[in-house]
C-alpha positions in Angstrom: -15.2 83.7 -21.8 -17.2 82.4 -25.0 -13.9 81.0 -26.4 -12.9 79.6 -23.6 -16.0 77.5 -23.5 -15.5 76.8 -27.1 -12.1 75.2 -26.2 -13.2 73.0 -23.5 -16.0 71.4 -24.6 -14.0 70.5 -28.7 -11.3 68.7 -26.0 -14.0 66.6 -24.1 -15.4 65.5 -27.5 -12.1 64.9 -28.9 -11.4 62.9 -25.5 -14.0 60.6 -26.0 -13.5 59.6 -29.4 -9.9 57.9 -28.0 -9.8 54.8 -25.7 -7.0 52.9 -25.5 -4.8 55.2 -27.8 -6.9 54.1 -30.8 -9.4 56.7 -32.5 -12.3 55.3 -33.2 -16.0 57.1 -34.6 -18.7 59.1 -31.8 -21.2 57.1 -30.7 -19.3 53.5 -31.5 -19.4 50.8 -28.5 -16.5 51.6 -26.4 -14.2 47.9 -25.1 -13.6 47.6 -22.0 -10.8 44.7 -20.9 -11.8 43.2 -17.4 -8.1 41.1 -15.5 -8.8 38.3 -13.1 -7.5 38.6 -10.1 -6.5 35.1 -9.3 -5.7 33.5 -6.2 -2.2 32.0 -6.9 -2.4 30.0 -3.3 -4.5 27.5 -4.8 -1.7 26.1 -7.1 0.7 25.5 -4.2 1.6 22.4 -2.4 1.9 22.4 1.3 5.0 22.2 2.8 5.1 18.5 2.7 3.4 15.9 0.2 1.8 13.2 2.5 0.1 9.8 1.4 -3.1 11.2 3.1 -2.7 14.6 0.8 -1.9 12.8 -2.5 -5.1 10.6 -1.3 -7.2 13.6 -0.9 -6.5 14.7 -4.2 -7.1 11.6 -5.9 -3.7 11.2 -7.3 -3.1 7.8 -9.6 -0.3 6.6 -11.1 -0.8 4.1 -13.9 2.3 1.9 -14.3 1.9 0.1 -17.0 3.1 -4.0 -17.3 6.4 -4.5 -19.1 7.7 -7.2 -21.1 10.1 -8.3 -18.8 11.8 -11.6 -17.7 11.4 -13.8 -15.1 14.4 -16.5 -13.7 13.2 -19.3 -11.2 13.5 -22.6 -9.5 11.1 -24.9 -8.6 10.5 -28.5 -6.9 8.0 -31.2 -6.4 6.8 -34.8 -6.8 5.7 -36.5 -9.9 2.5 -39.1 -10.4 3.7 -41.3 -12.9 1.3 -43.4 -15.3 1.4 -45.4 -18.5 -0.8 -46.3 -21.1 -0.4 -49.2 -22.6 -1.7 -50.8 -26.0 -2.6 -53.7 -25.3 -4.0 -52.6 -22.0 -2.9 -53.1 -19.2 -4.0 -52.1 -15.8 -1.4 -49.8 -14.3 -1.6 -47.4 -11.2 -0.4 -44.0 -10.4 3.0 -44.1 -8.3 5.0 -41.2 -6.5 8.3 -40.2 -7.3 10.4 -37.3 -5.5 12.1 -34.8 -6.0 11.1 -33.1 -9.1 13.4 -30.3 -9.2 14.6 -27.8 -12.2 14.8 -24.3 -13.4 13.3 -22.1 -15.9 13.1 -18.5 -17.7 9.9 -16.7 -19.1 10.3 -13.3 -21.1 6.6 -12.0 -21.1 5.9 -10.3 -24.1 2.5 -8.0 -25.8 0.5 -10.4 -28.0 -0.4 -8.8 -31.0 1.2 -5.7 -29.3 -1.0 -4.4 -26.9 -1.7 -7.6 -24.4 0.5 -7.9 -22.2 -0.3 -11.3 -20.8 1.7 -13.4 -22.6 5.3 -15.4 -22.6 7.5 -18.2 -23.6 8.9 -20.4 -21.1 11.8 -22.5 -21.2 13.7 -24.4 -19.5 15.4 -27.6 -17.7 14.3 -30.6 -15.6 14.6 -33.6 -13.6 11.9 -35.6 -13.2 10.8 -39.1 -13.3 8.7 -41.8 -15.9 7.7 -45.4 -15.5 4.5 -47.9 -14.1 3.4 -49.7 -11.7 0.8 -52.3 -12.0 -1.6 -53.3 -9.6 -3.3 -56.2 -7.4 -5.6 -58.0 -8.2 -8.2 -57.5 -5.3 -9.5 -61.6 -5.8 -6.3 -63.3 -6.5 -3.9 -61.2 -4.6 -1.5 -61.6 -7.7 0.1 -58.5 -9.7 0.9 -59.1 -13.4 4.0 -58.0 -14.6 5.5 -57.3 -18.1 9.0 -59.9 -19.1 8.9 -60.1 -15.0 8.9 -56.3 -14.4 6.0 -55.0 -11.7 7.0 -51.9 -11.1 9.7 -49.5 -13.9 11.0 -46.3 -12.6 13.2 -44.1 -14.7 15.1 -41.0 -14.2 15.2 -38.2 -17.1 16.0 -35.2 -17.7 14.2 -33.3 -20.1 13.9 -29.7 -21.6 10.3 -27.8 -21.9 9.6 -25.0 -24.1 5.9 -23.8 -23.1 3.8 -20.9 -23.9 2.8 -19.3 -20.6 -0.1 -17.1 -19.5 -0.9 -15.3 -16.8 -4.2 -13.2 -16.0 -3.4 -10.6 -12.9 -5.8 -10.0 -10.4 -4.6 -6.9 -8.2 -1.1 -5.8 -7.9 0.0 -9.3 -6.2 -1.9 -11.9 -7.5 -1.9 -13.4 -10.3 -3.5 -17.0 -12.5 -1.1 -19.0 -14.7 -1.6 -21.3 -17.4 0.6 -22.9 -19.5 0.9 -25.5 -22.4 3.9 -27.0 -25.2 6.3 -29.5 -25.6 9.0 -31.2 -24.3 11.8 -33.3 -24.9 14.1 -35.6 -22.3 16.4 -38.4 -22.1 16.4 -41.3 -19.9 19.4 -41.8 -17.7 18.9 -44.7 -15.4 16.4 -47.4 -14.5 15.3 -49.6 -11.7 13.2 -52.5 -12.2 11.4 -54.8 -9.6 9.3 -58.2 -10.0 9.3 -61.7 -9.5 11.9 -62.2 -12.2 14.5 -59.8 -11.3 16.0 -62.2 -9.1 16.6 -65.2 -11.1 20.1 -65.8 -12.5 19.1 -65.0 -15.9 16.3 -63.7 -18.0 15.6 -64.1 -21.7 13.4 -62.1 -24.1 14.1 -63.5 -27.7 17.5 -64.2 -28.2 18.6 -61.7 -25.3 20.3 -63.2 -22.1 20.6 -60.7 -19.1 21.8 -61.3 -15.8 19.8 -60.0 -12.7 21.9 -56.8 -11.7 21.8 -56.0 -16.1 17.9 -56.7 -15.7 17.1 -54.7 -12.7 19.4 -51.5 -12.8 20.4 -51.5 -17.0 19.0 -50.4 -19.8 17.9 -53.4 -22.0 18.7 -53.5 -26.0 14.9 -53.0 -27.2 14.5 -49.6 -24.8 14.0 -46.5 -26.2 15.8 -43.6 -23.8 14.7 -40.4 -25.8 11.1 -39.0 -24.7 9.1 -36.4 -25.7 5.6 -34.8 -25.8 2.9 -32.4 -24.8 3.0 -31.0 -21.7 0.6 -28.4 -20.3 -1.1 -27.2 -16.8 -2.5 -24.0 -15.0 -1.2 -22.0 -11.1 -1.2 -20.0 -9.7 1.2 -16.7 -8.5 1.8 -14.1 -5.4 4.1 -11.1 -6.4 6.3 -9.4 -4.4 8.5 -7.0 -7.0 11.1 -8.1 -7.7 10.4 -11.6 -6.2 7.1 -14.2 -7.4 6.2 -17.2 -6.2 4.6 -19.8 -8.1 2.6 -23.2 -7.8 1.7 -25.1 -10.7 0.0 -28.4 -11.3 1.2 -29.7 -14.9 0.3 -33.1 -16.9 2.7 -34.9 -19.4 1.6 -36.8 -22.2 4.8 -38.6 -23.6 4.6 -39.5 -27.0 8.1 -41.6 -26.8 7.3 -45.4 -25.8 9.6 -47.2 -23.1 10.3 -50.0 -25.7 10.6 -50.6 -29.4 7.0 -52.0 -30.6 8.0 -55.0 -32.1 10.9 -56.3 -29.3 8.7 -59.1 -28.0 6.9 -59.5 -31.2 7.6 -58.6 -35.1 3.6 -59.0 -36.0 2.1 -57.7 -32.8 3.6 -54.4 -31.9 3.6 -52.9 -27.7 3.3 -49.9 -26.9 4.0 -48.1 -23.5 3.4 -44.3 -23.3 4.2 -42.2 -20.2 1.1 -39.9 -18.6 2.5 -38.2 -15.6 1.2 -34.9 -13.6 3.5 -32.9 -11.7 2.8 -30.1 -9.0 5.4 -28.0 -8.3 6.5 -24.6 -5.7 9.2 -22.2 -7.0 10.3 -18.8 -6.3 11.1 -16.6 -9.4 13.3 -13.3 -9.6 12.4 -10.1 -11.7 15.7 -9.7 -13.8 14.0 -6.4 -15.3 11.4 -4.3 -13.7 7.6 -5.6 -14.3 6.4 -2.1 -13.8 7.3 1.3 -14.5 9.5 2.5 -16.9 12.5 0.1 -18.2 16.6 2.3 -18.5 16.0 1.8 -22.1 12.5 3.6 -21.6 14.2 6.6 -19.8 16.5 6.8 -22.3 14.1 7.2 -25.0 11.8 9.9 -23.2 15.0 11.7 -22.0 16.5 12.0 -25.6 13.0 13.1 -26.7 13.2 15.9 -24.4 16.2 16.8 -25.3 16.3 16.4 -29.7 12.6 16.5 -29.9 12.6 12.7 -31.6 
């Protein structure tokens, strides 16, 4: 009975000096690894993904803006002025249509603003002046017979454009560069136009060459600065667009010294323009670009 006693209590010692399968010395702080239980329903979905669950959770997705590229038309009327040197006193006069079409490829400036493009793009519009009445006499002046010049042209602009978004479908433009045009008709009115011939220096020209013709000493290539600020609604992948533009030609309607070789003339065009157009998305403003899921997918796929 004595060794049986013996026995039992060296087994209950030995006992505790083992937890785990690992010995370890009397009297040493024993471990004790505690599992969670956790309650796996929590990560579930329901069975279907509403707007108002998505809501509830707070869910955002941040698409960013992409450099992509806009194509448009637009049309409008033109306010055509002219300054003159000498001065003379000349009035704004309206022309329609104004009509043309255009591409813009945004772009990051510097890398990381994404607010920025180049714009270019072709045409029609109109230059000229009209001069106006004297409110005492009742008499307009005119220039070798001419009170009022209107001229068609065509020109190309090439504009850095801007655009600051306000929400998801609004947006501010702004937009400012050069231009370049030609000239490709002309129609002249005045008190001389209808006489059977009009000379300036040694040049003889018959009515129809004076009213609808260009004359020897005018120049038909124009060119200048051009700039103005709009305004946008977007409708992915549609936008519409209204601008309000000015044109400050820097080509003159005539050569400076054709009516004089010591005292040079000078007319310069200063036009504003307000246009409408709608524009088409030709690759996604938002979200990720094919070439974009290309990348991430071969990522995935080689680790690059």
């Amino acid at each position: 009975m004595t060794l049986l006693t013996a026995l039992l209590l060296a087994g209950t010692g030995w006992a505790q000096t083992r937890i785990q399968g690992q010995p370890v010395r009397q009297n040493a702080p024993v471990e004790v690894t505690v599992k969670p239980v956790i309650d796996t329903s929590f990560f579930t979905l329901p069975a279907e993904v509403t707007d108002a669950y998505l809501d509830s959770i707070g869910t955002r997705f941040d698409r960013p803006i992409n450099d992509y590229v806009l194509f448009g038309v637009h049309g409008g009327a033109a306010f055509n002025h002219t300054y003159f040197n000498p001065p003379w006193e000349a009035k704004f006069h309206t022309h329609l249509p104004v009509f043309g079409a255009s591409v813009t490829i945004h772009g990051k400036l510097f890398g990381f603003m994404p607010y920025f493009g180049l714009e270019i793009g072709v045409q029609h519009t109109y230059e000229g002046f009209q001069f106006k009445e004297n409110k005492e006499t009742k008499i307009t002046r005119n220039l070798e017979g001419v009170e009022n010049m209107v001229m068609d042209v065509w020109e190309v602009p090439f504009l850095m454009a801007g655009h600051a978004d306000i929400g998801e479908n609004f947006k501010l433009l702004a937009k400012v560069g050069i231009f370049g045009g030609y000239r490709t008709s002309v129609t002249r009115t005045g008190p001389f136009t209808e006489s059977t011939r009009y000379k300036i220096r040694e040049e003889v020209y018959s009515p129809w060459e004076y009213r609808e013709s260009f004359r020897d000493f005018d120049l038909r290539w124009t060119y200048g600065l051009e700039g103005g600020v709009g305004m946008g609604l977007m409708f992915s992948p549609f936008e519409f667009h209204v601008n309000a533009l000015v044109k400050w030609g820097w080509g003159s309607f005539y050569r400076p010294d054709y009516y004089n070789d010591y005292y040079y003339r000078f007319g310069y065009p200063l036009d504003l323009m307000v246009t409408a157009g709608i524009y088409y998305q030709l690759t996604p403003r938002r979200g990720y670009t094919r070439h974009q899921l290309k990348k991430i997918a071969k990522q995935i796929v080689y680790g690059e």
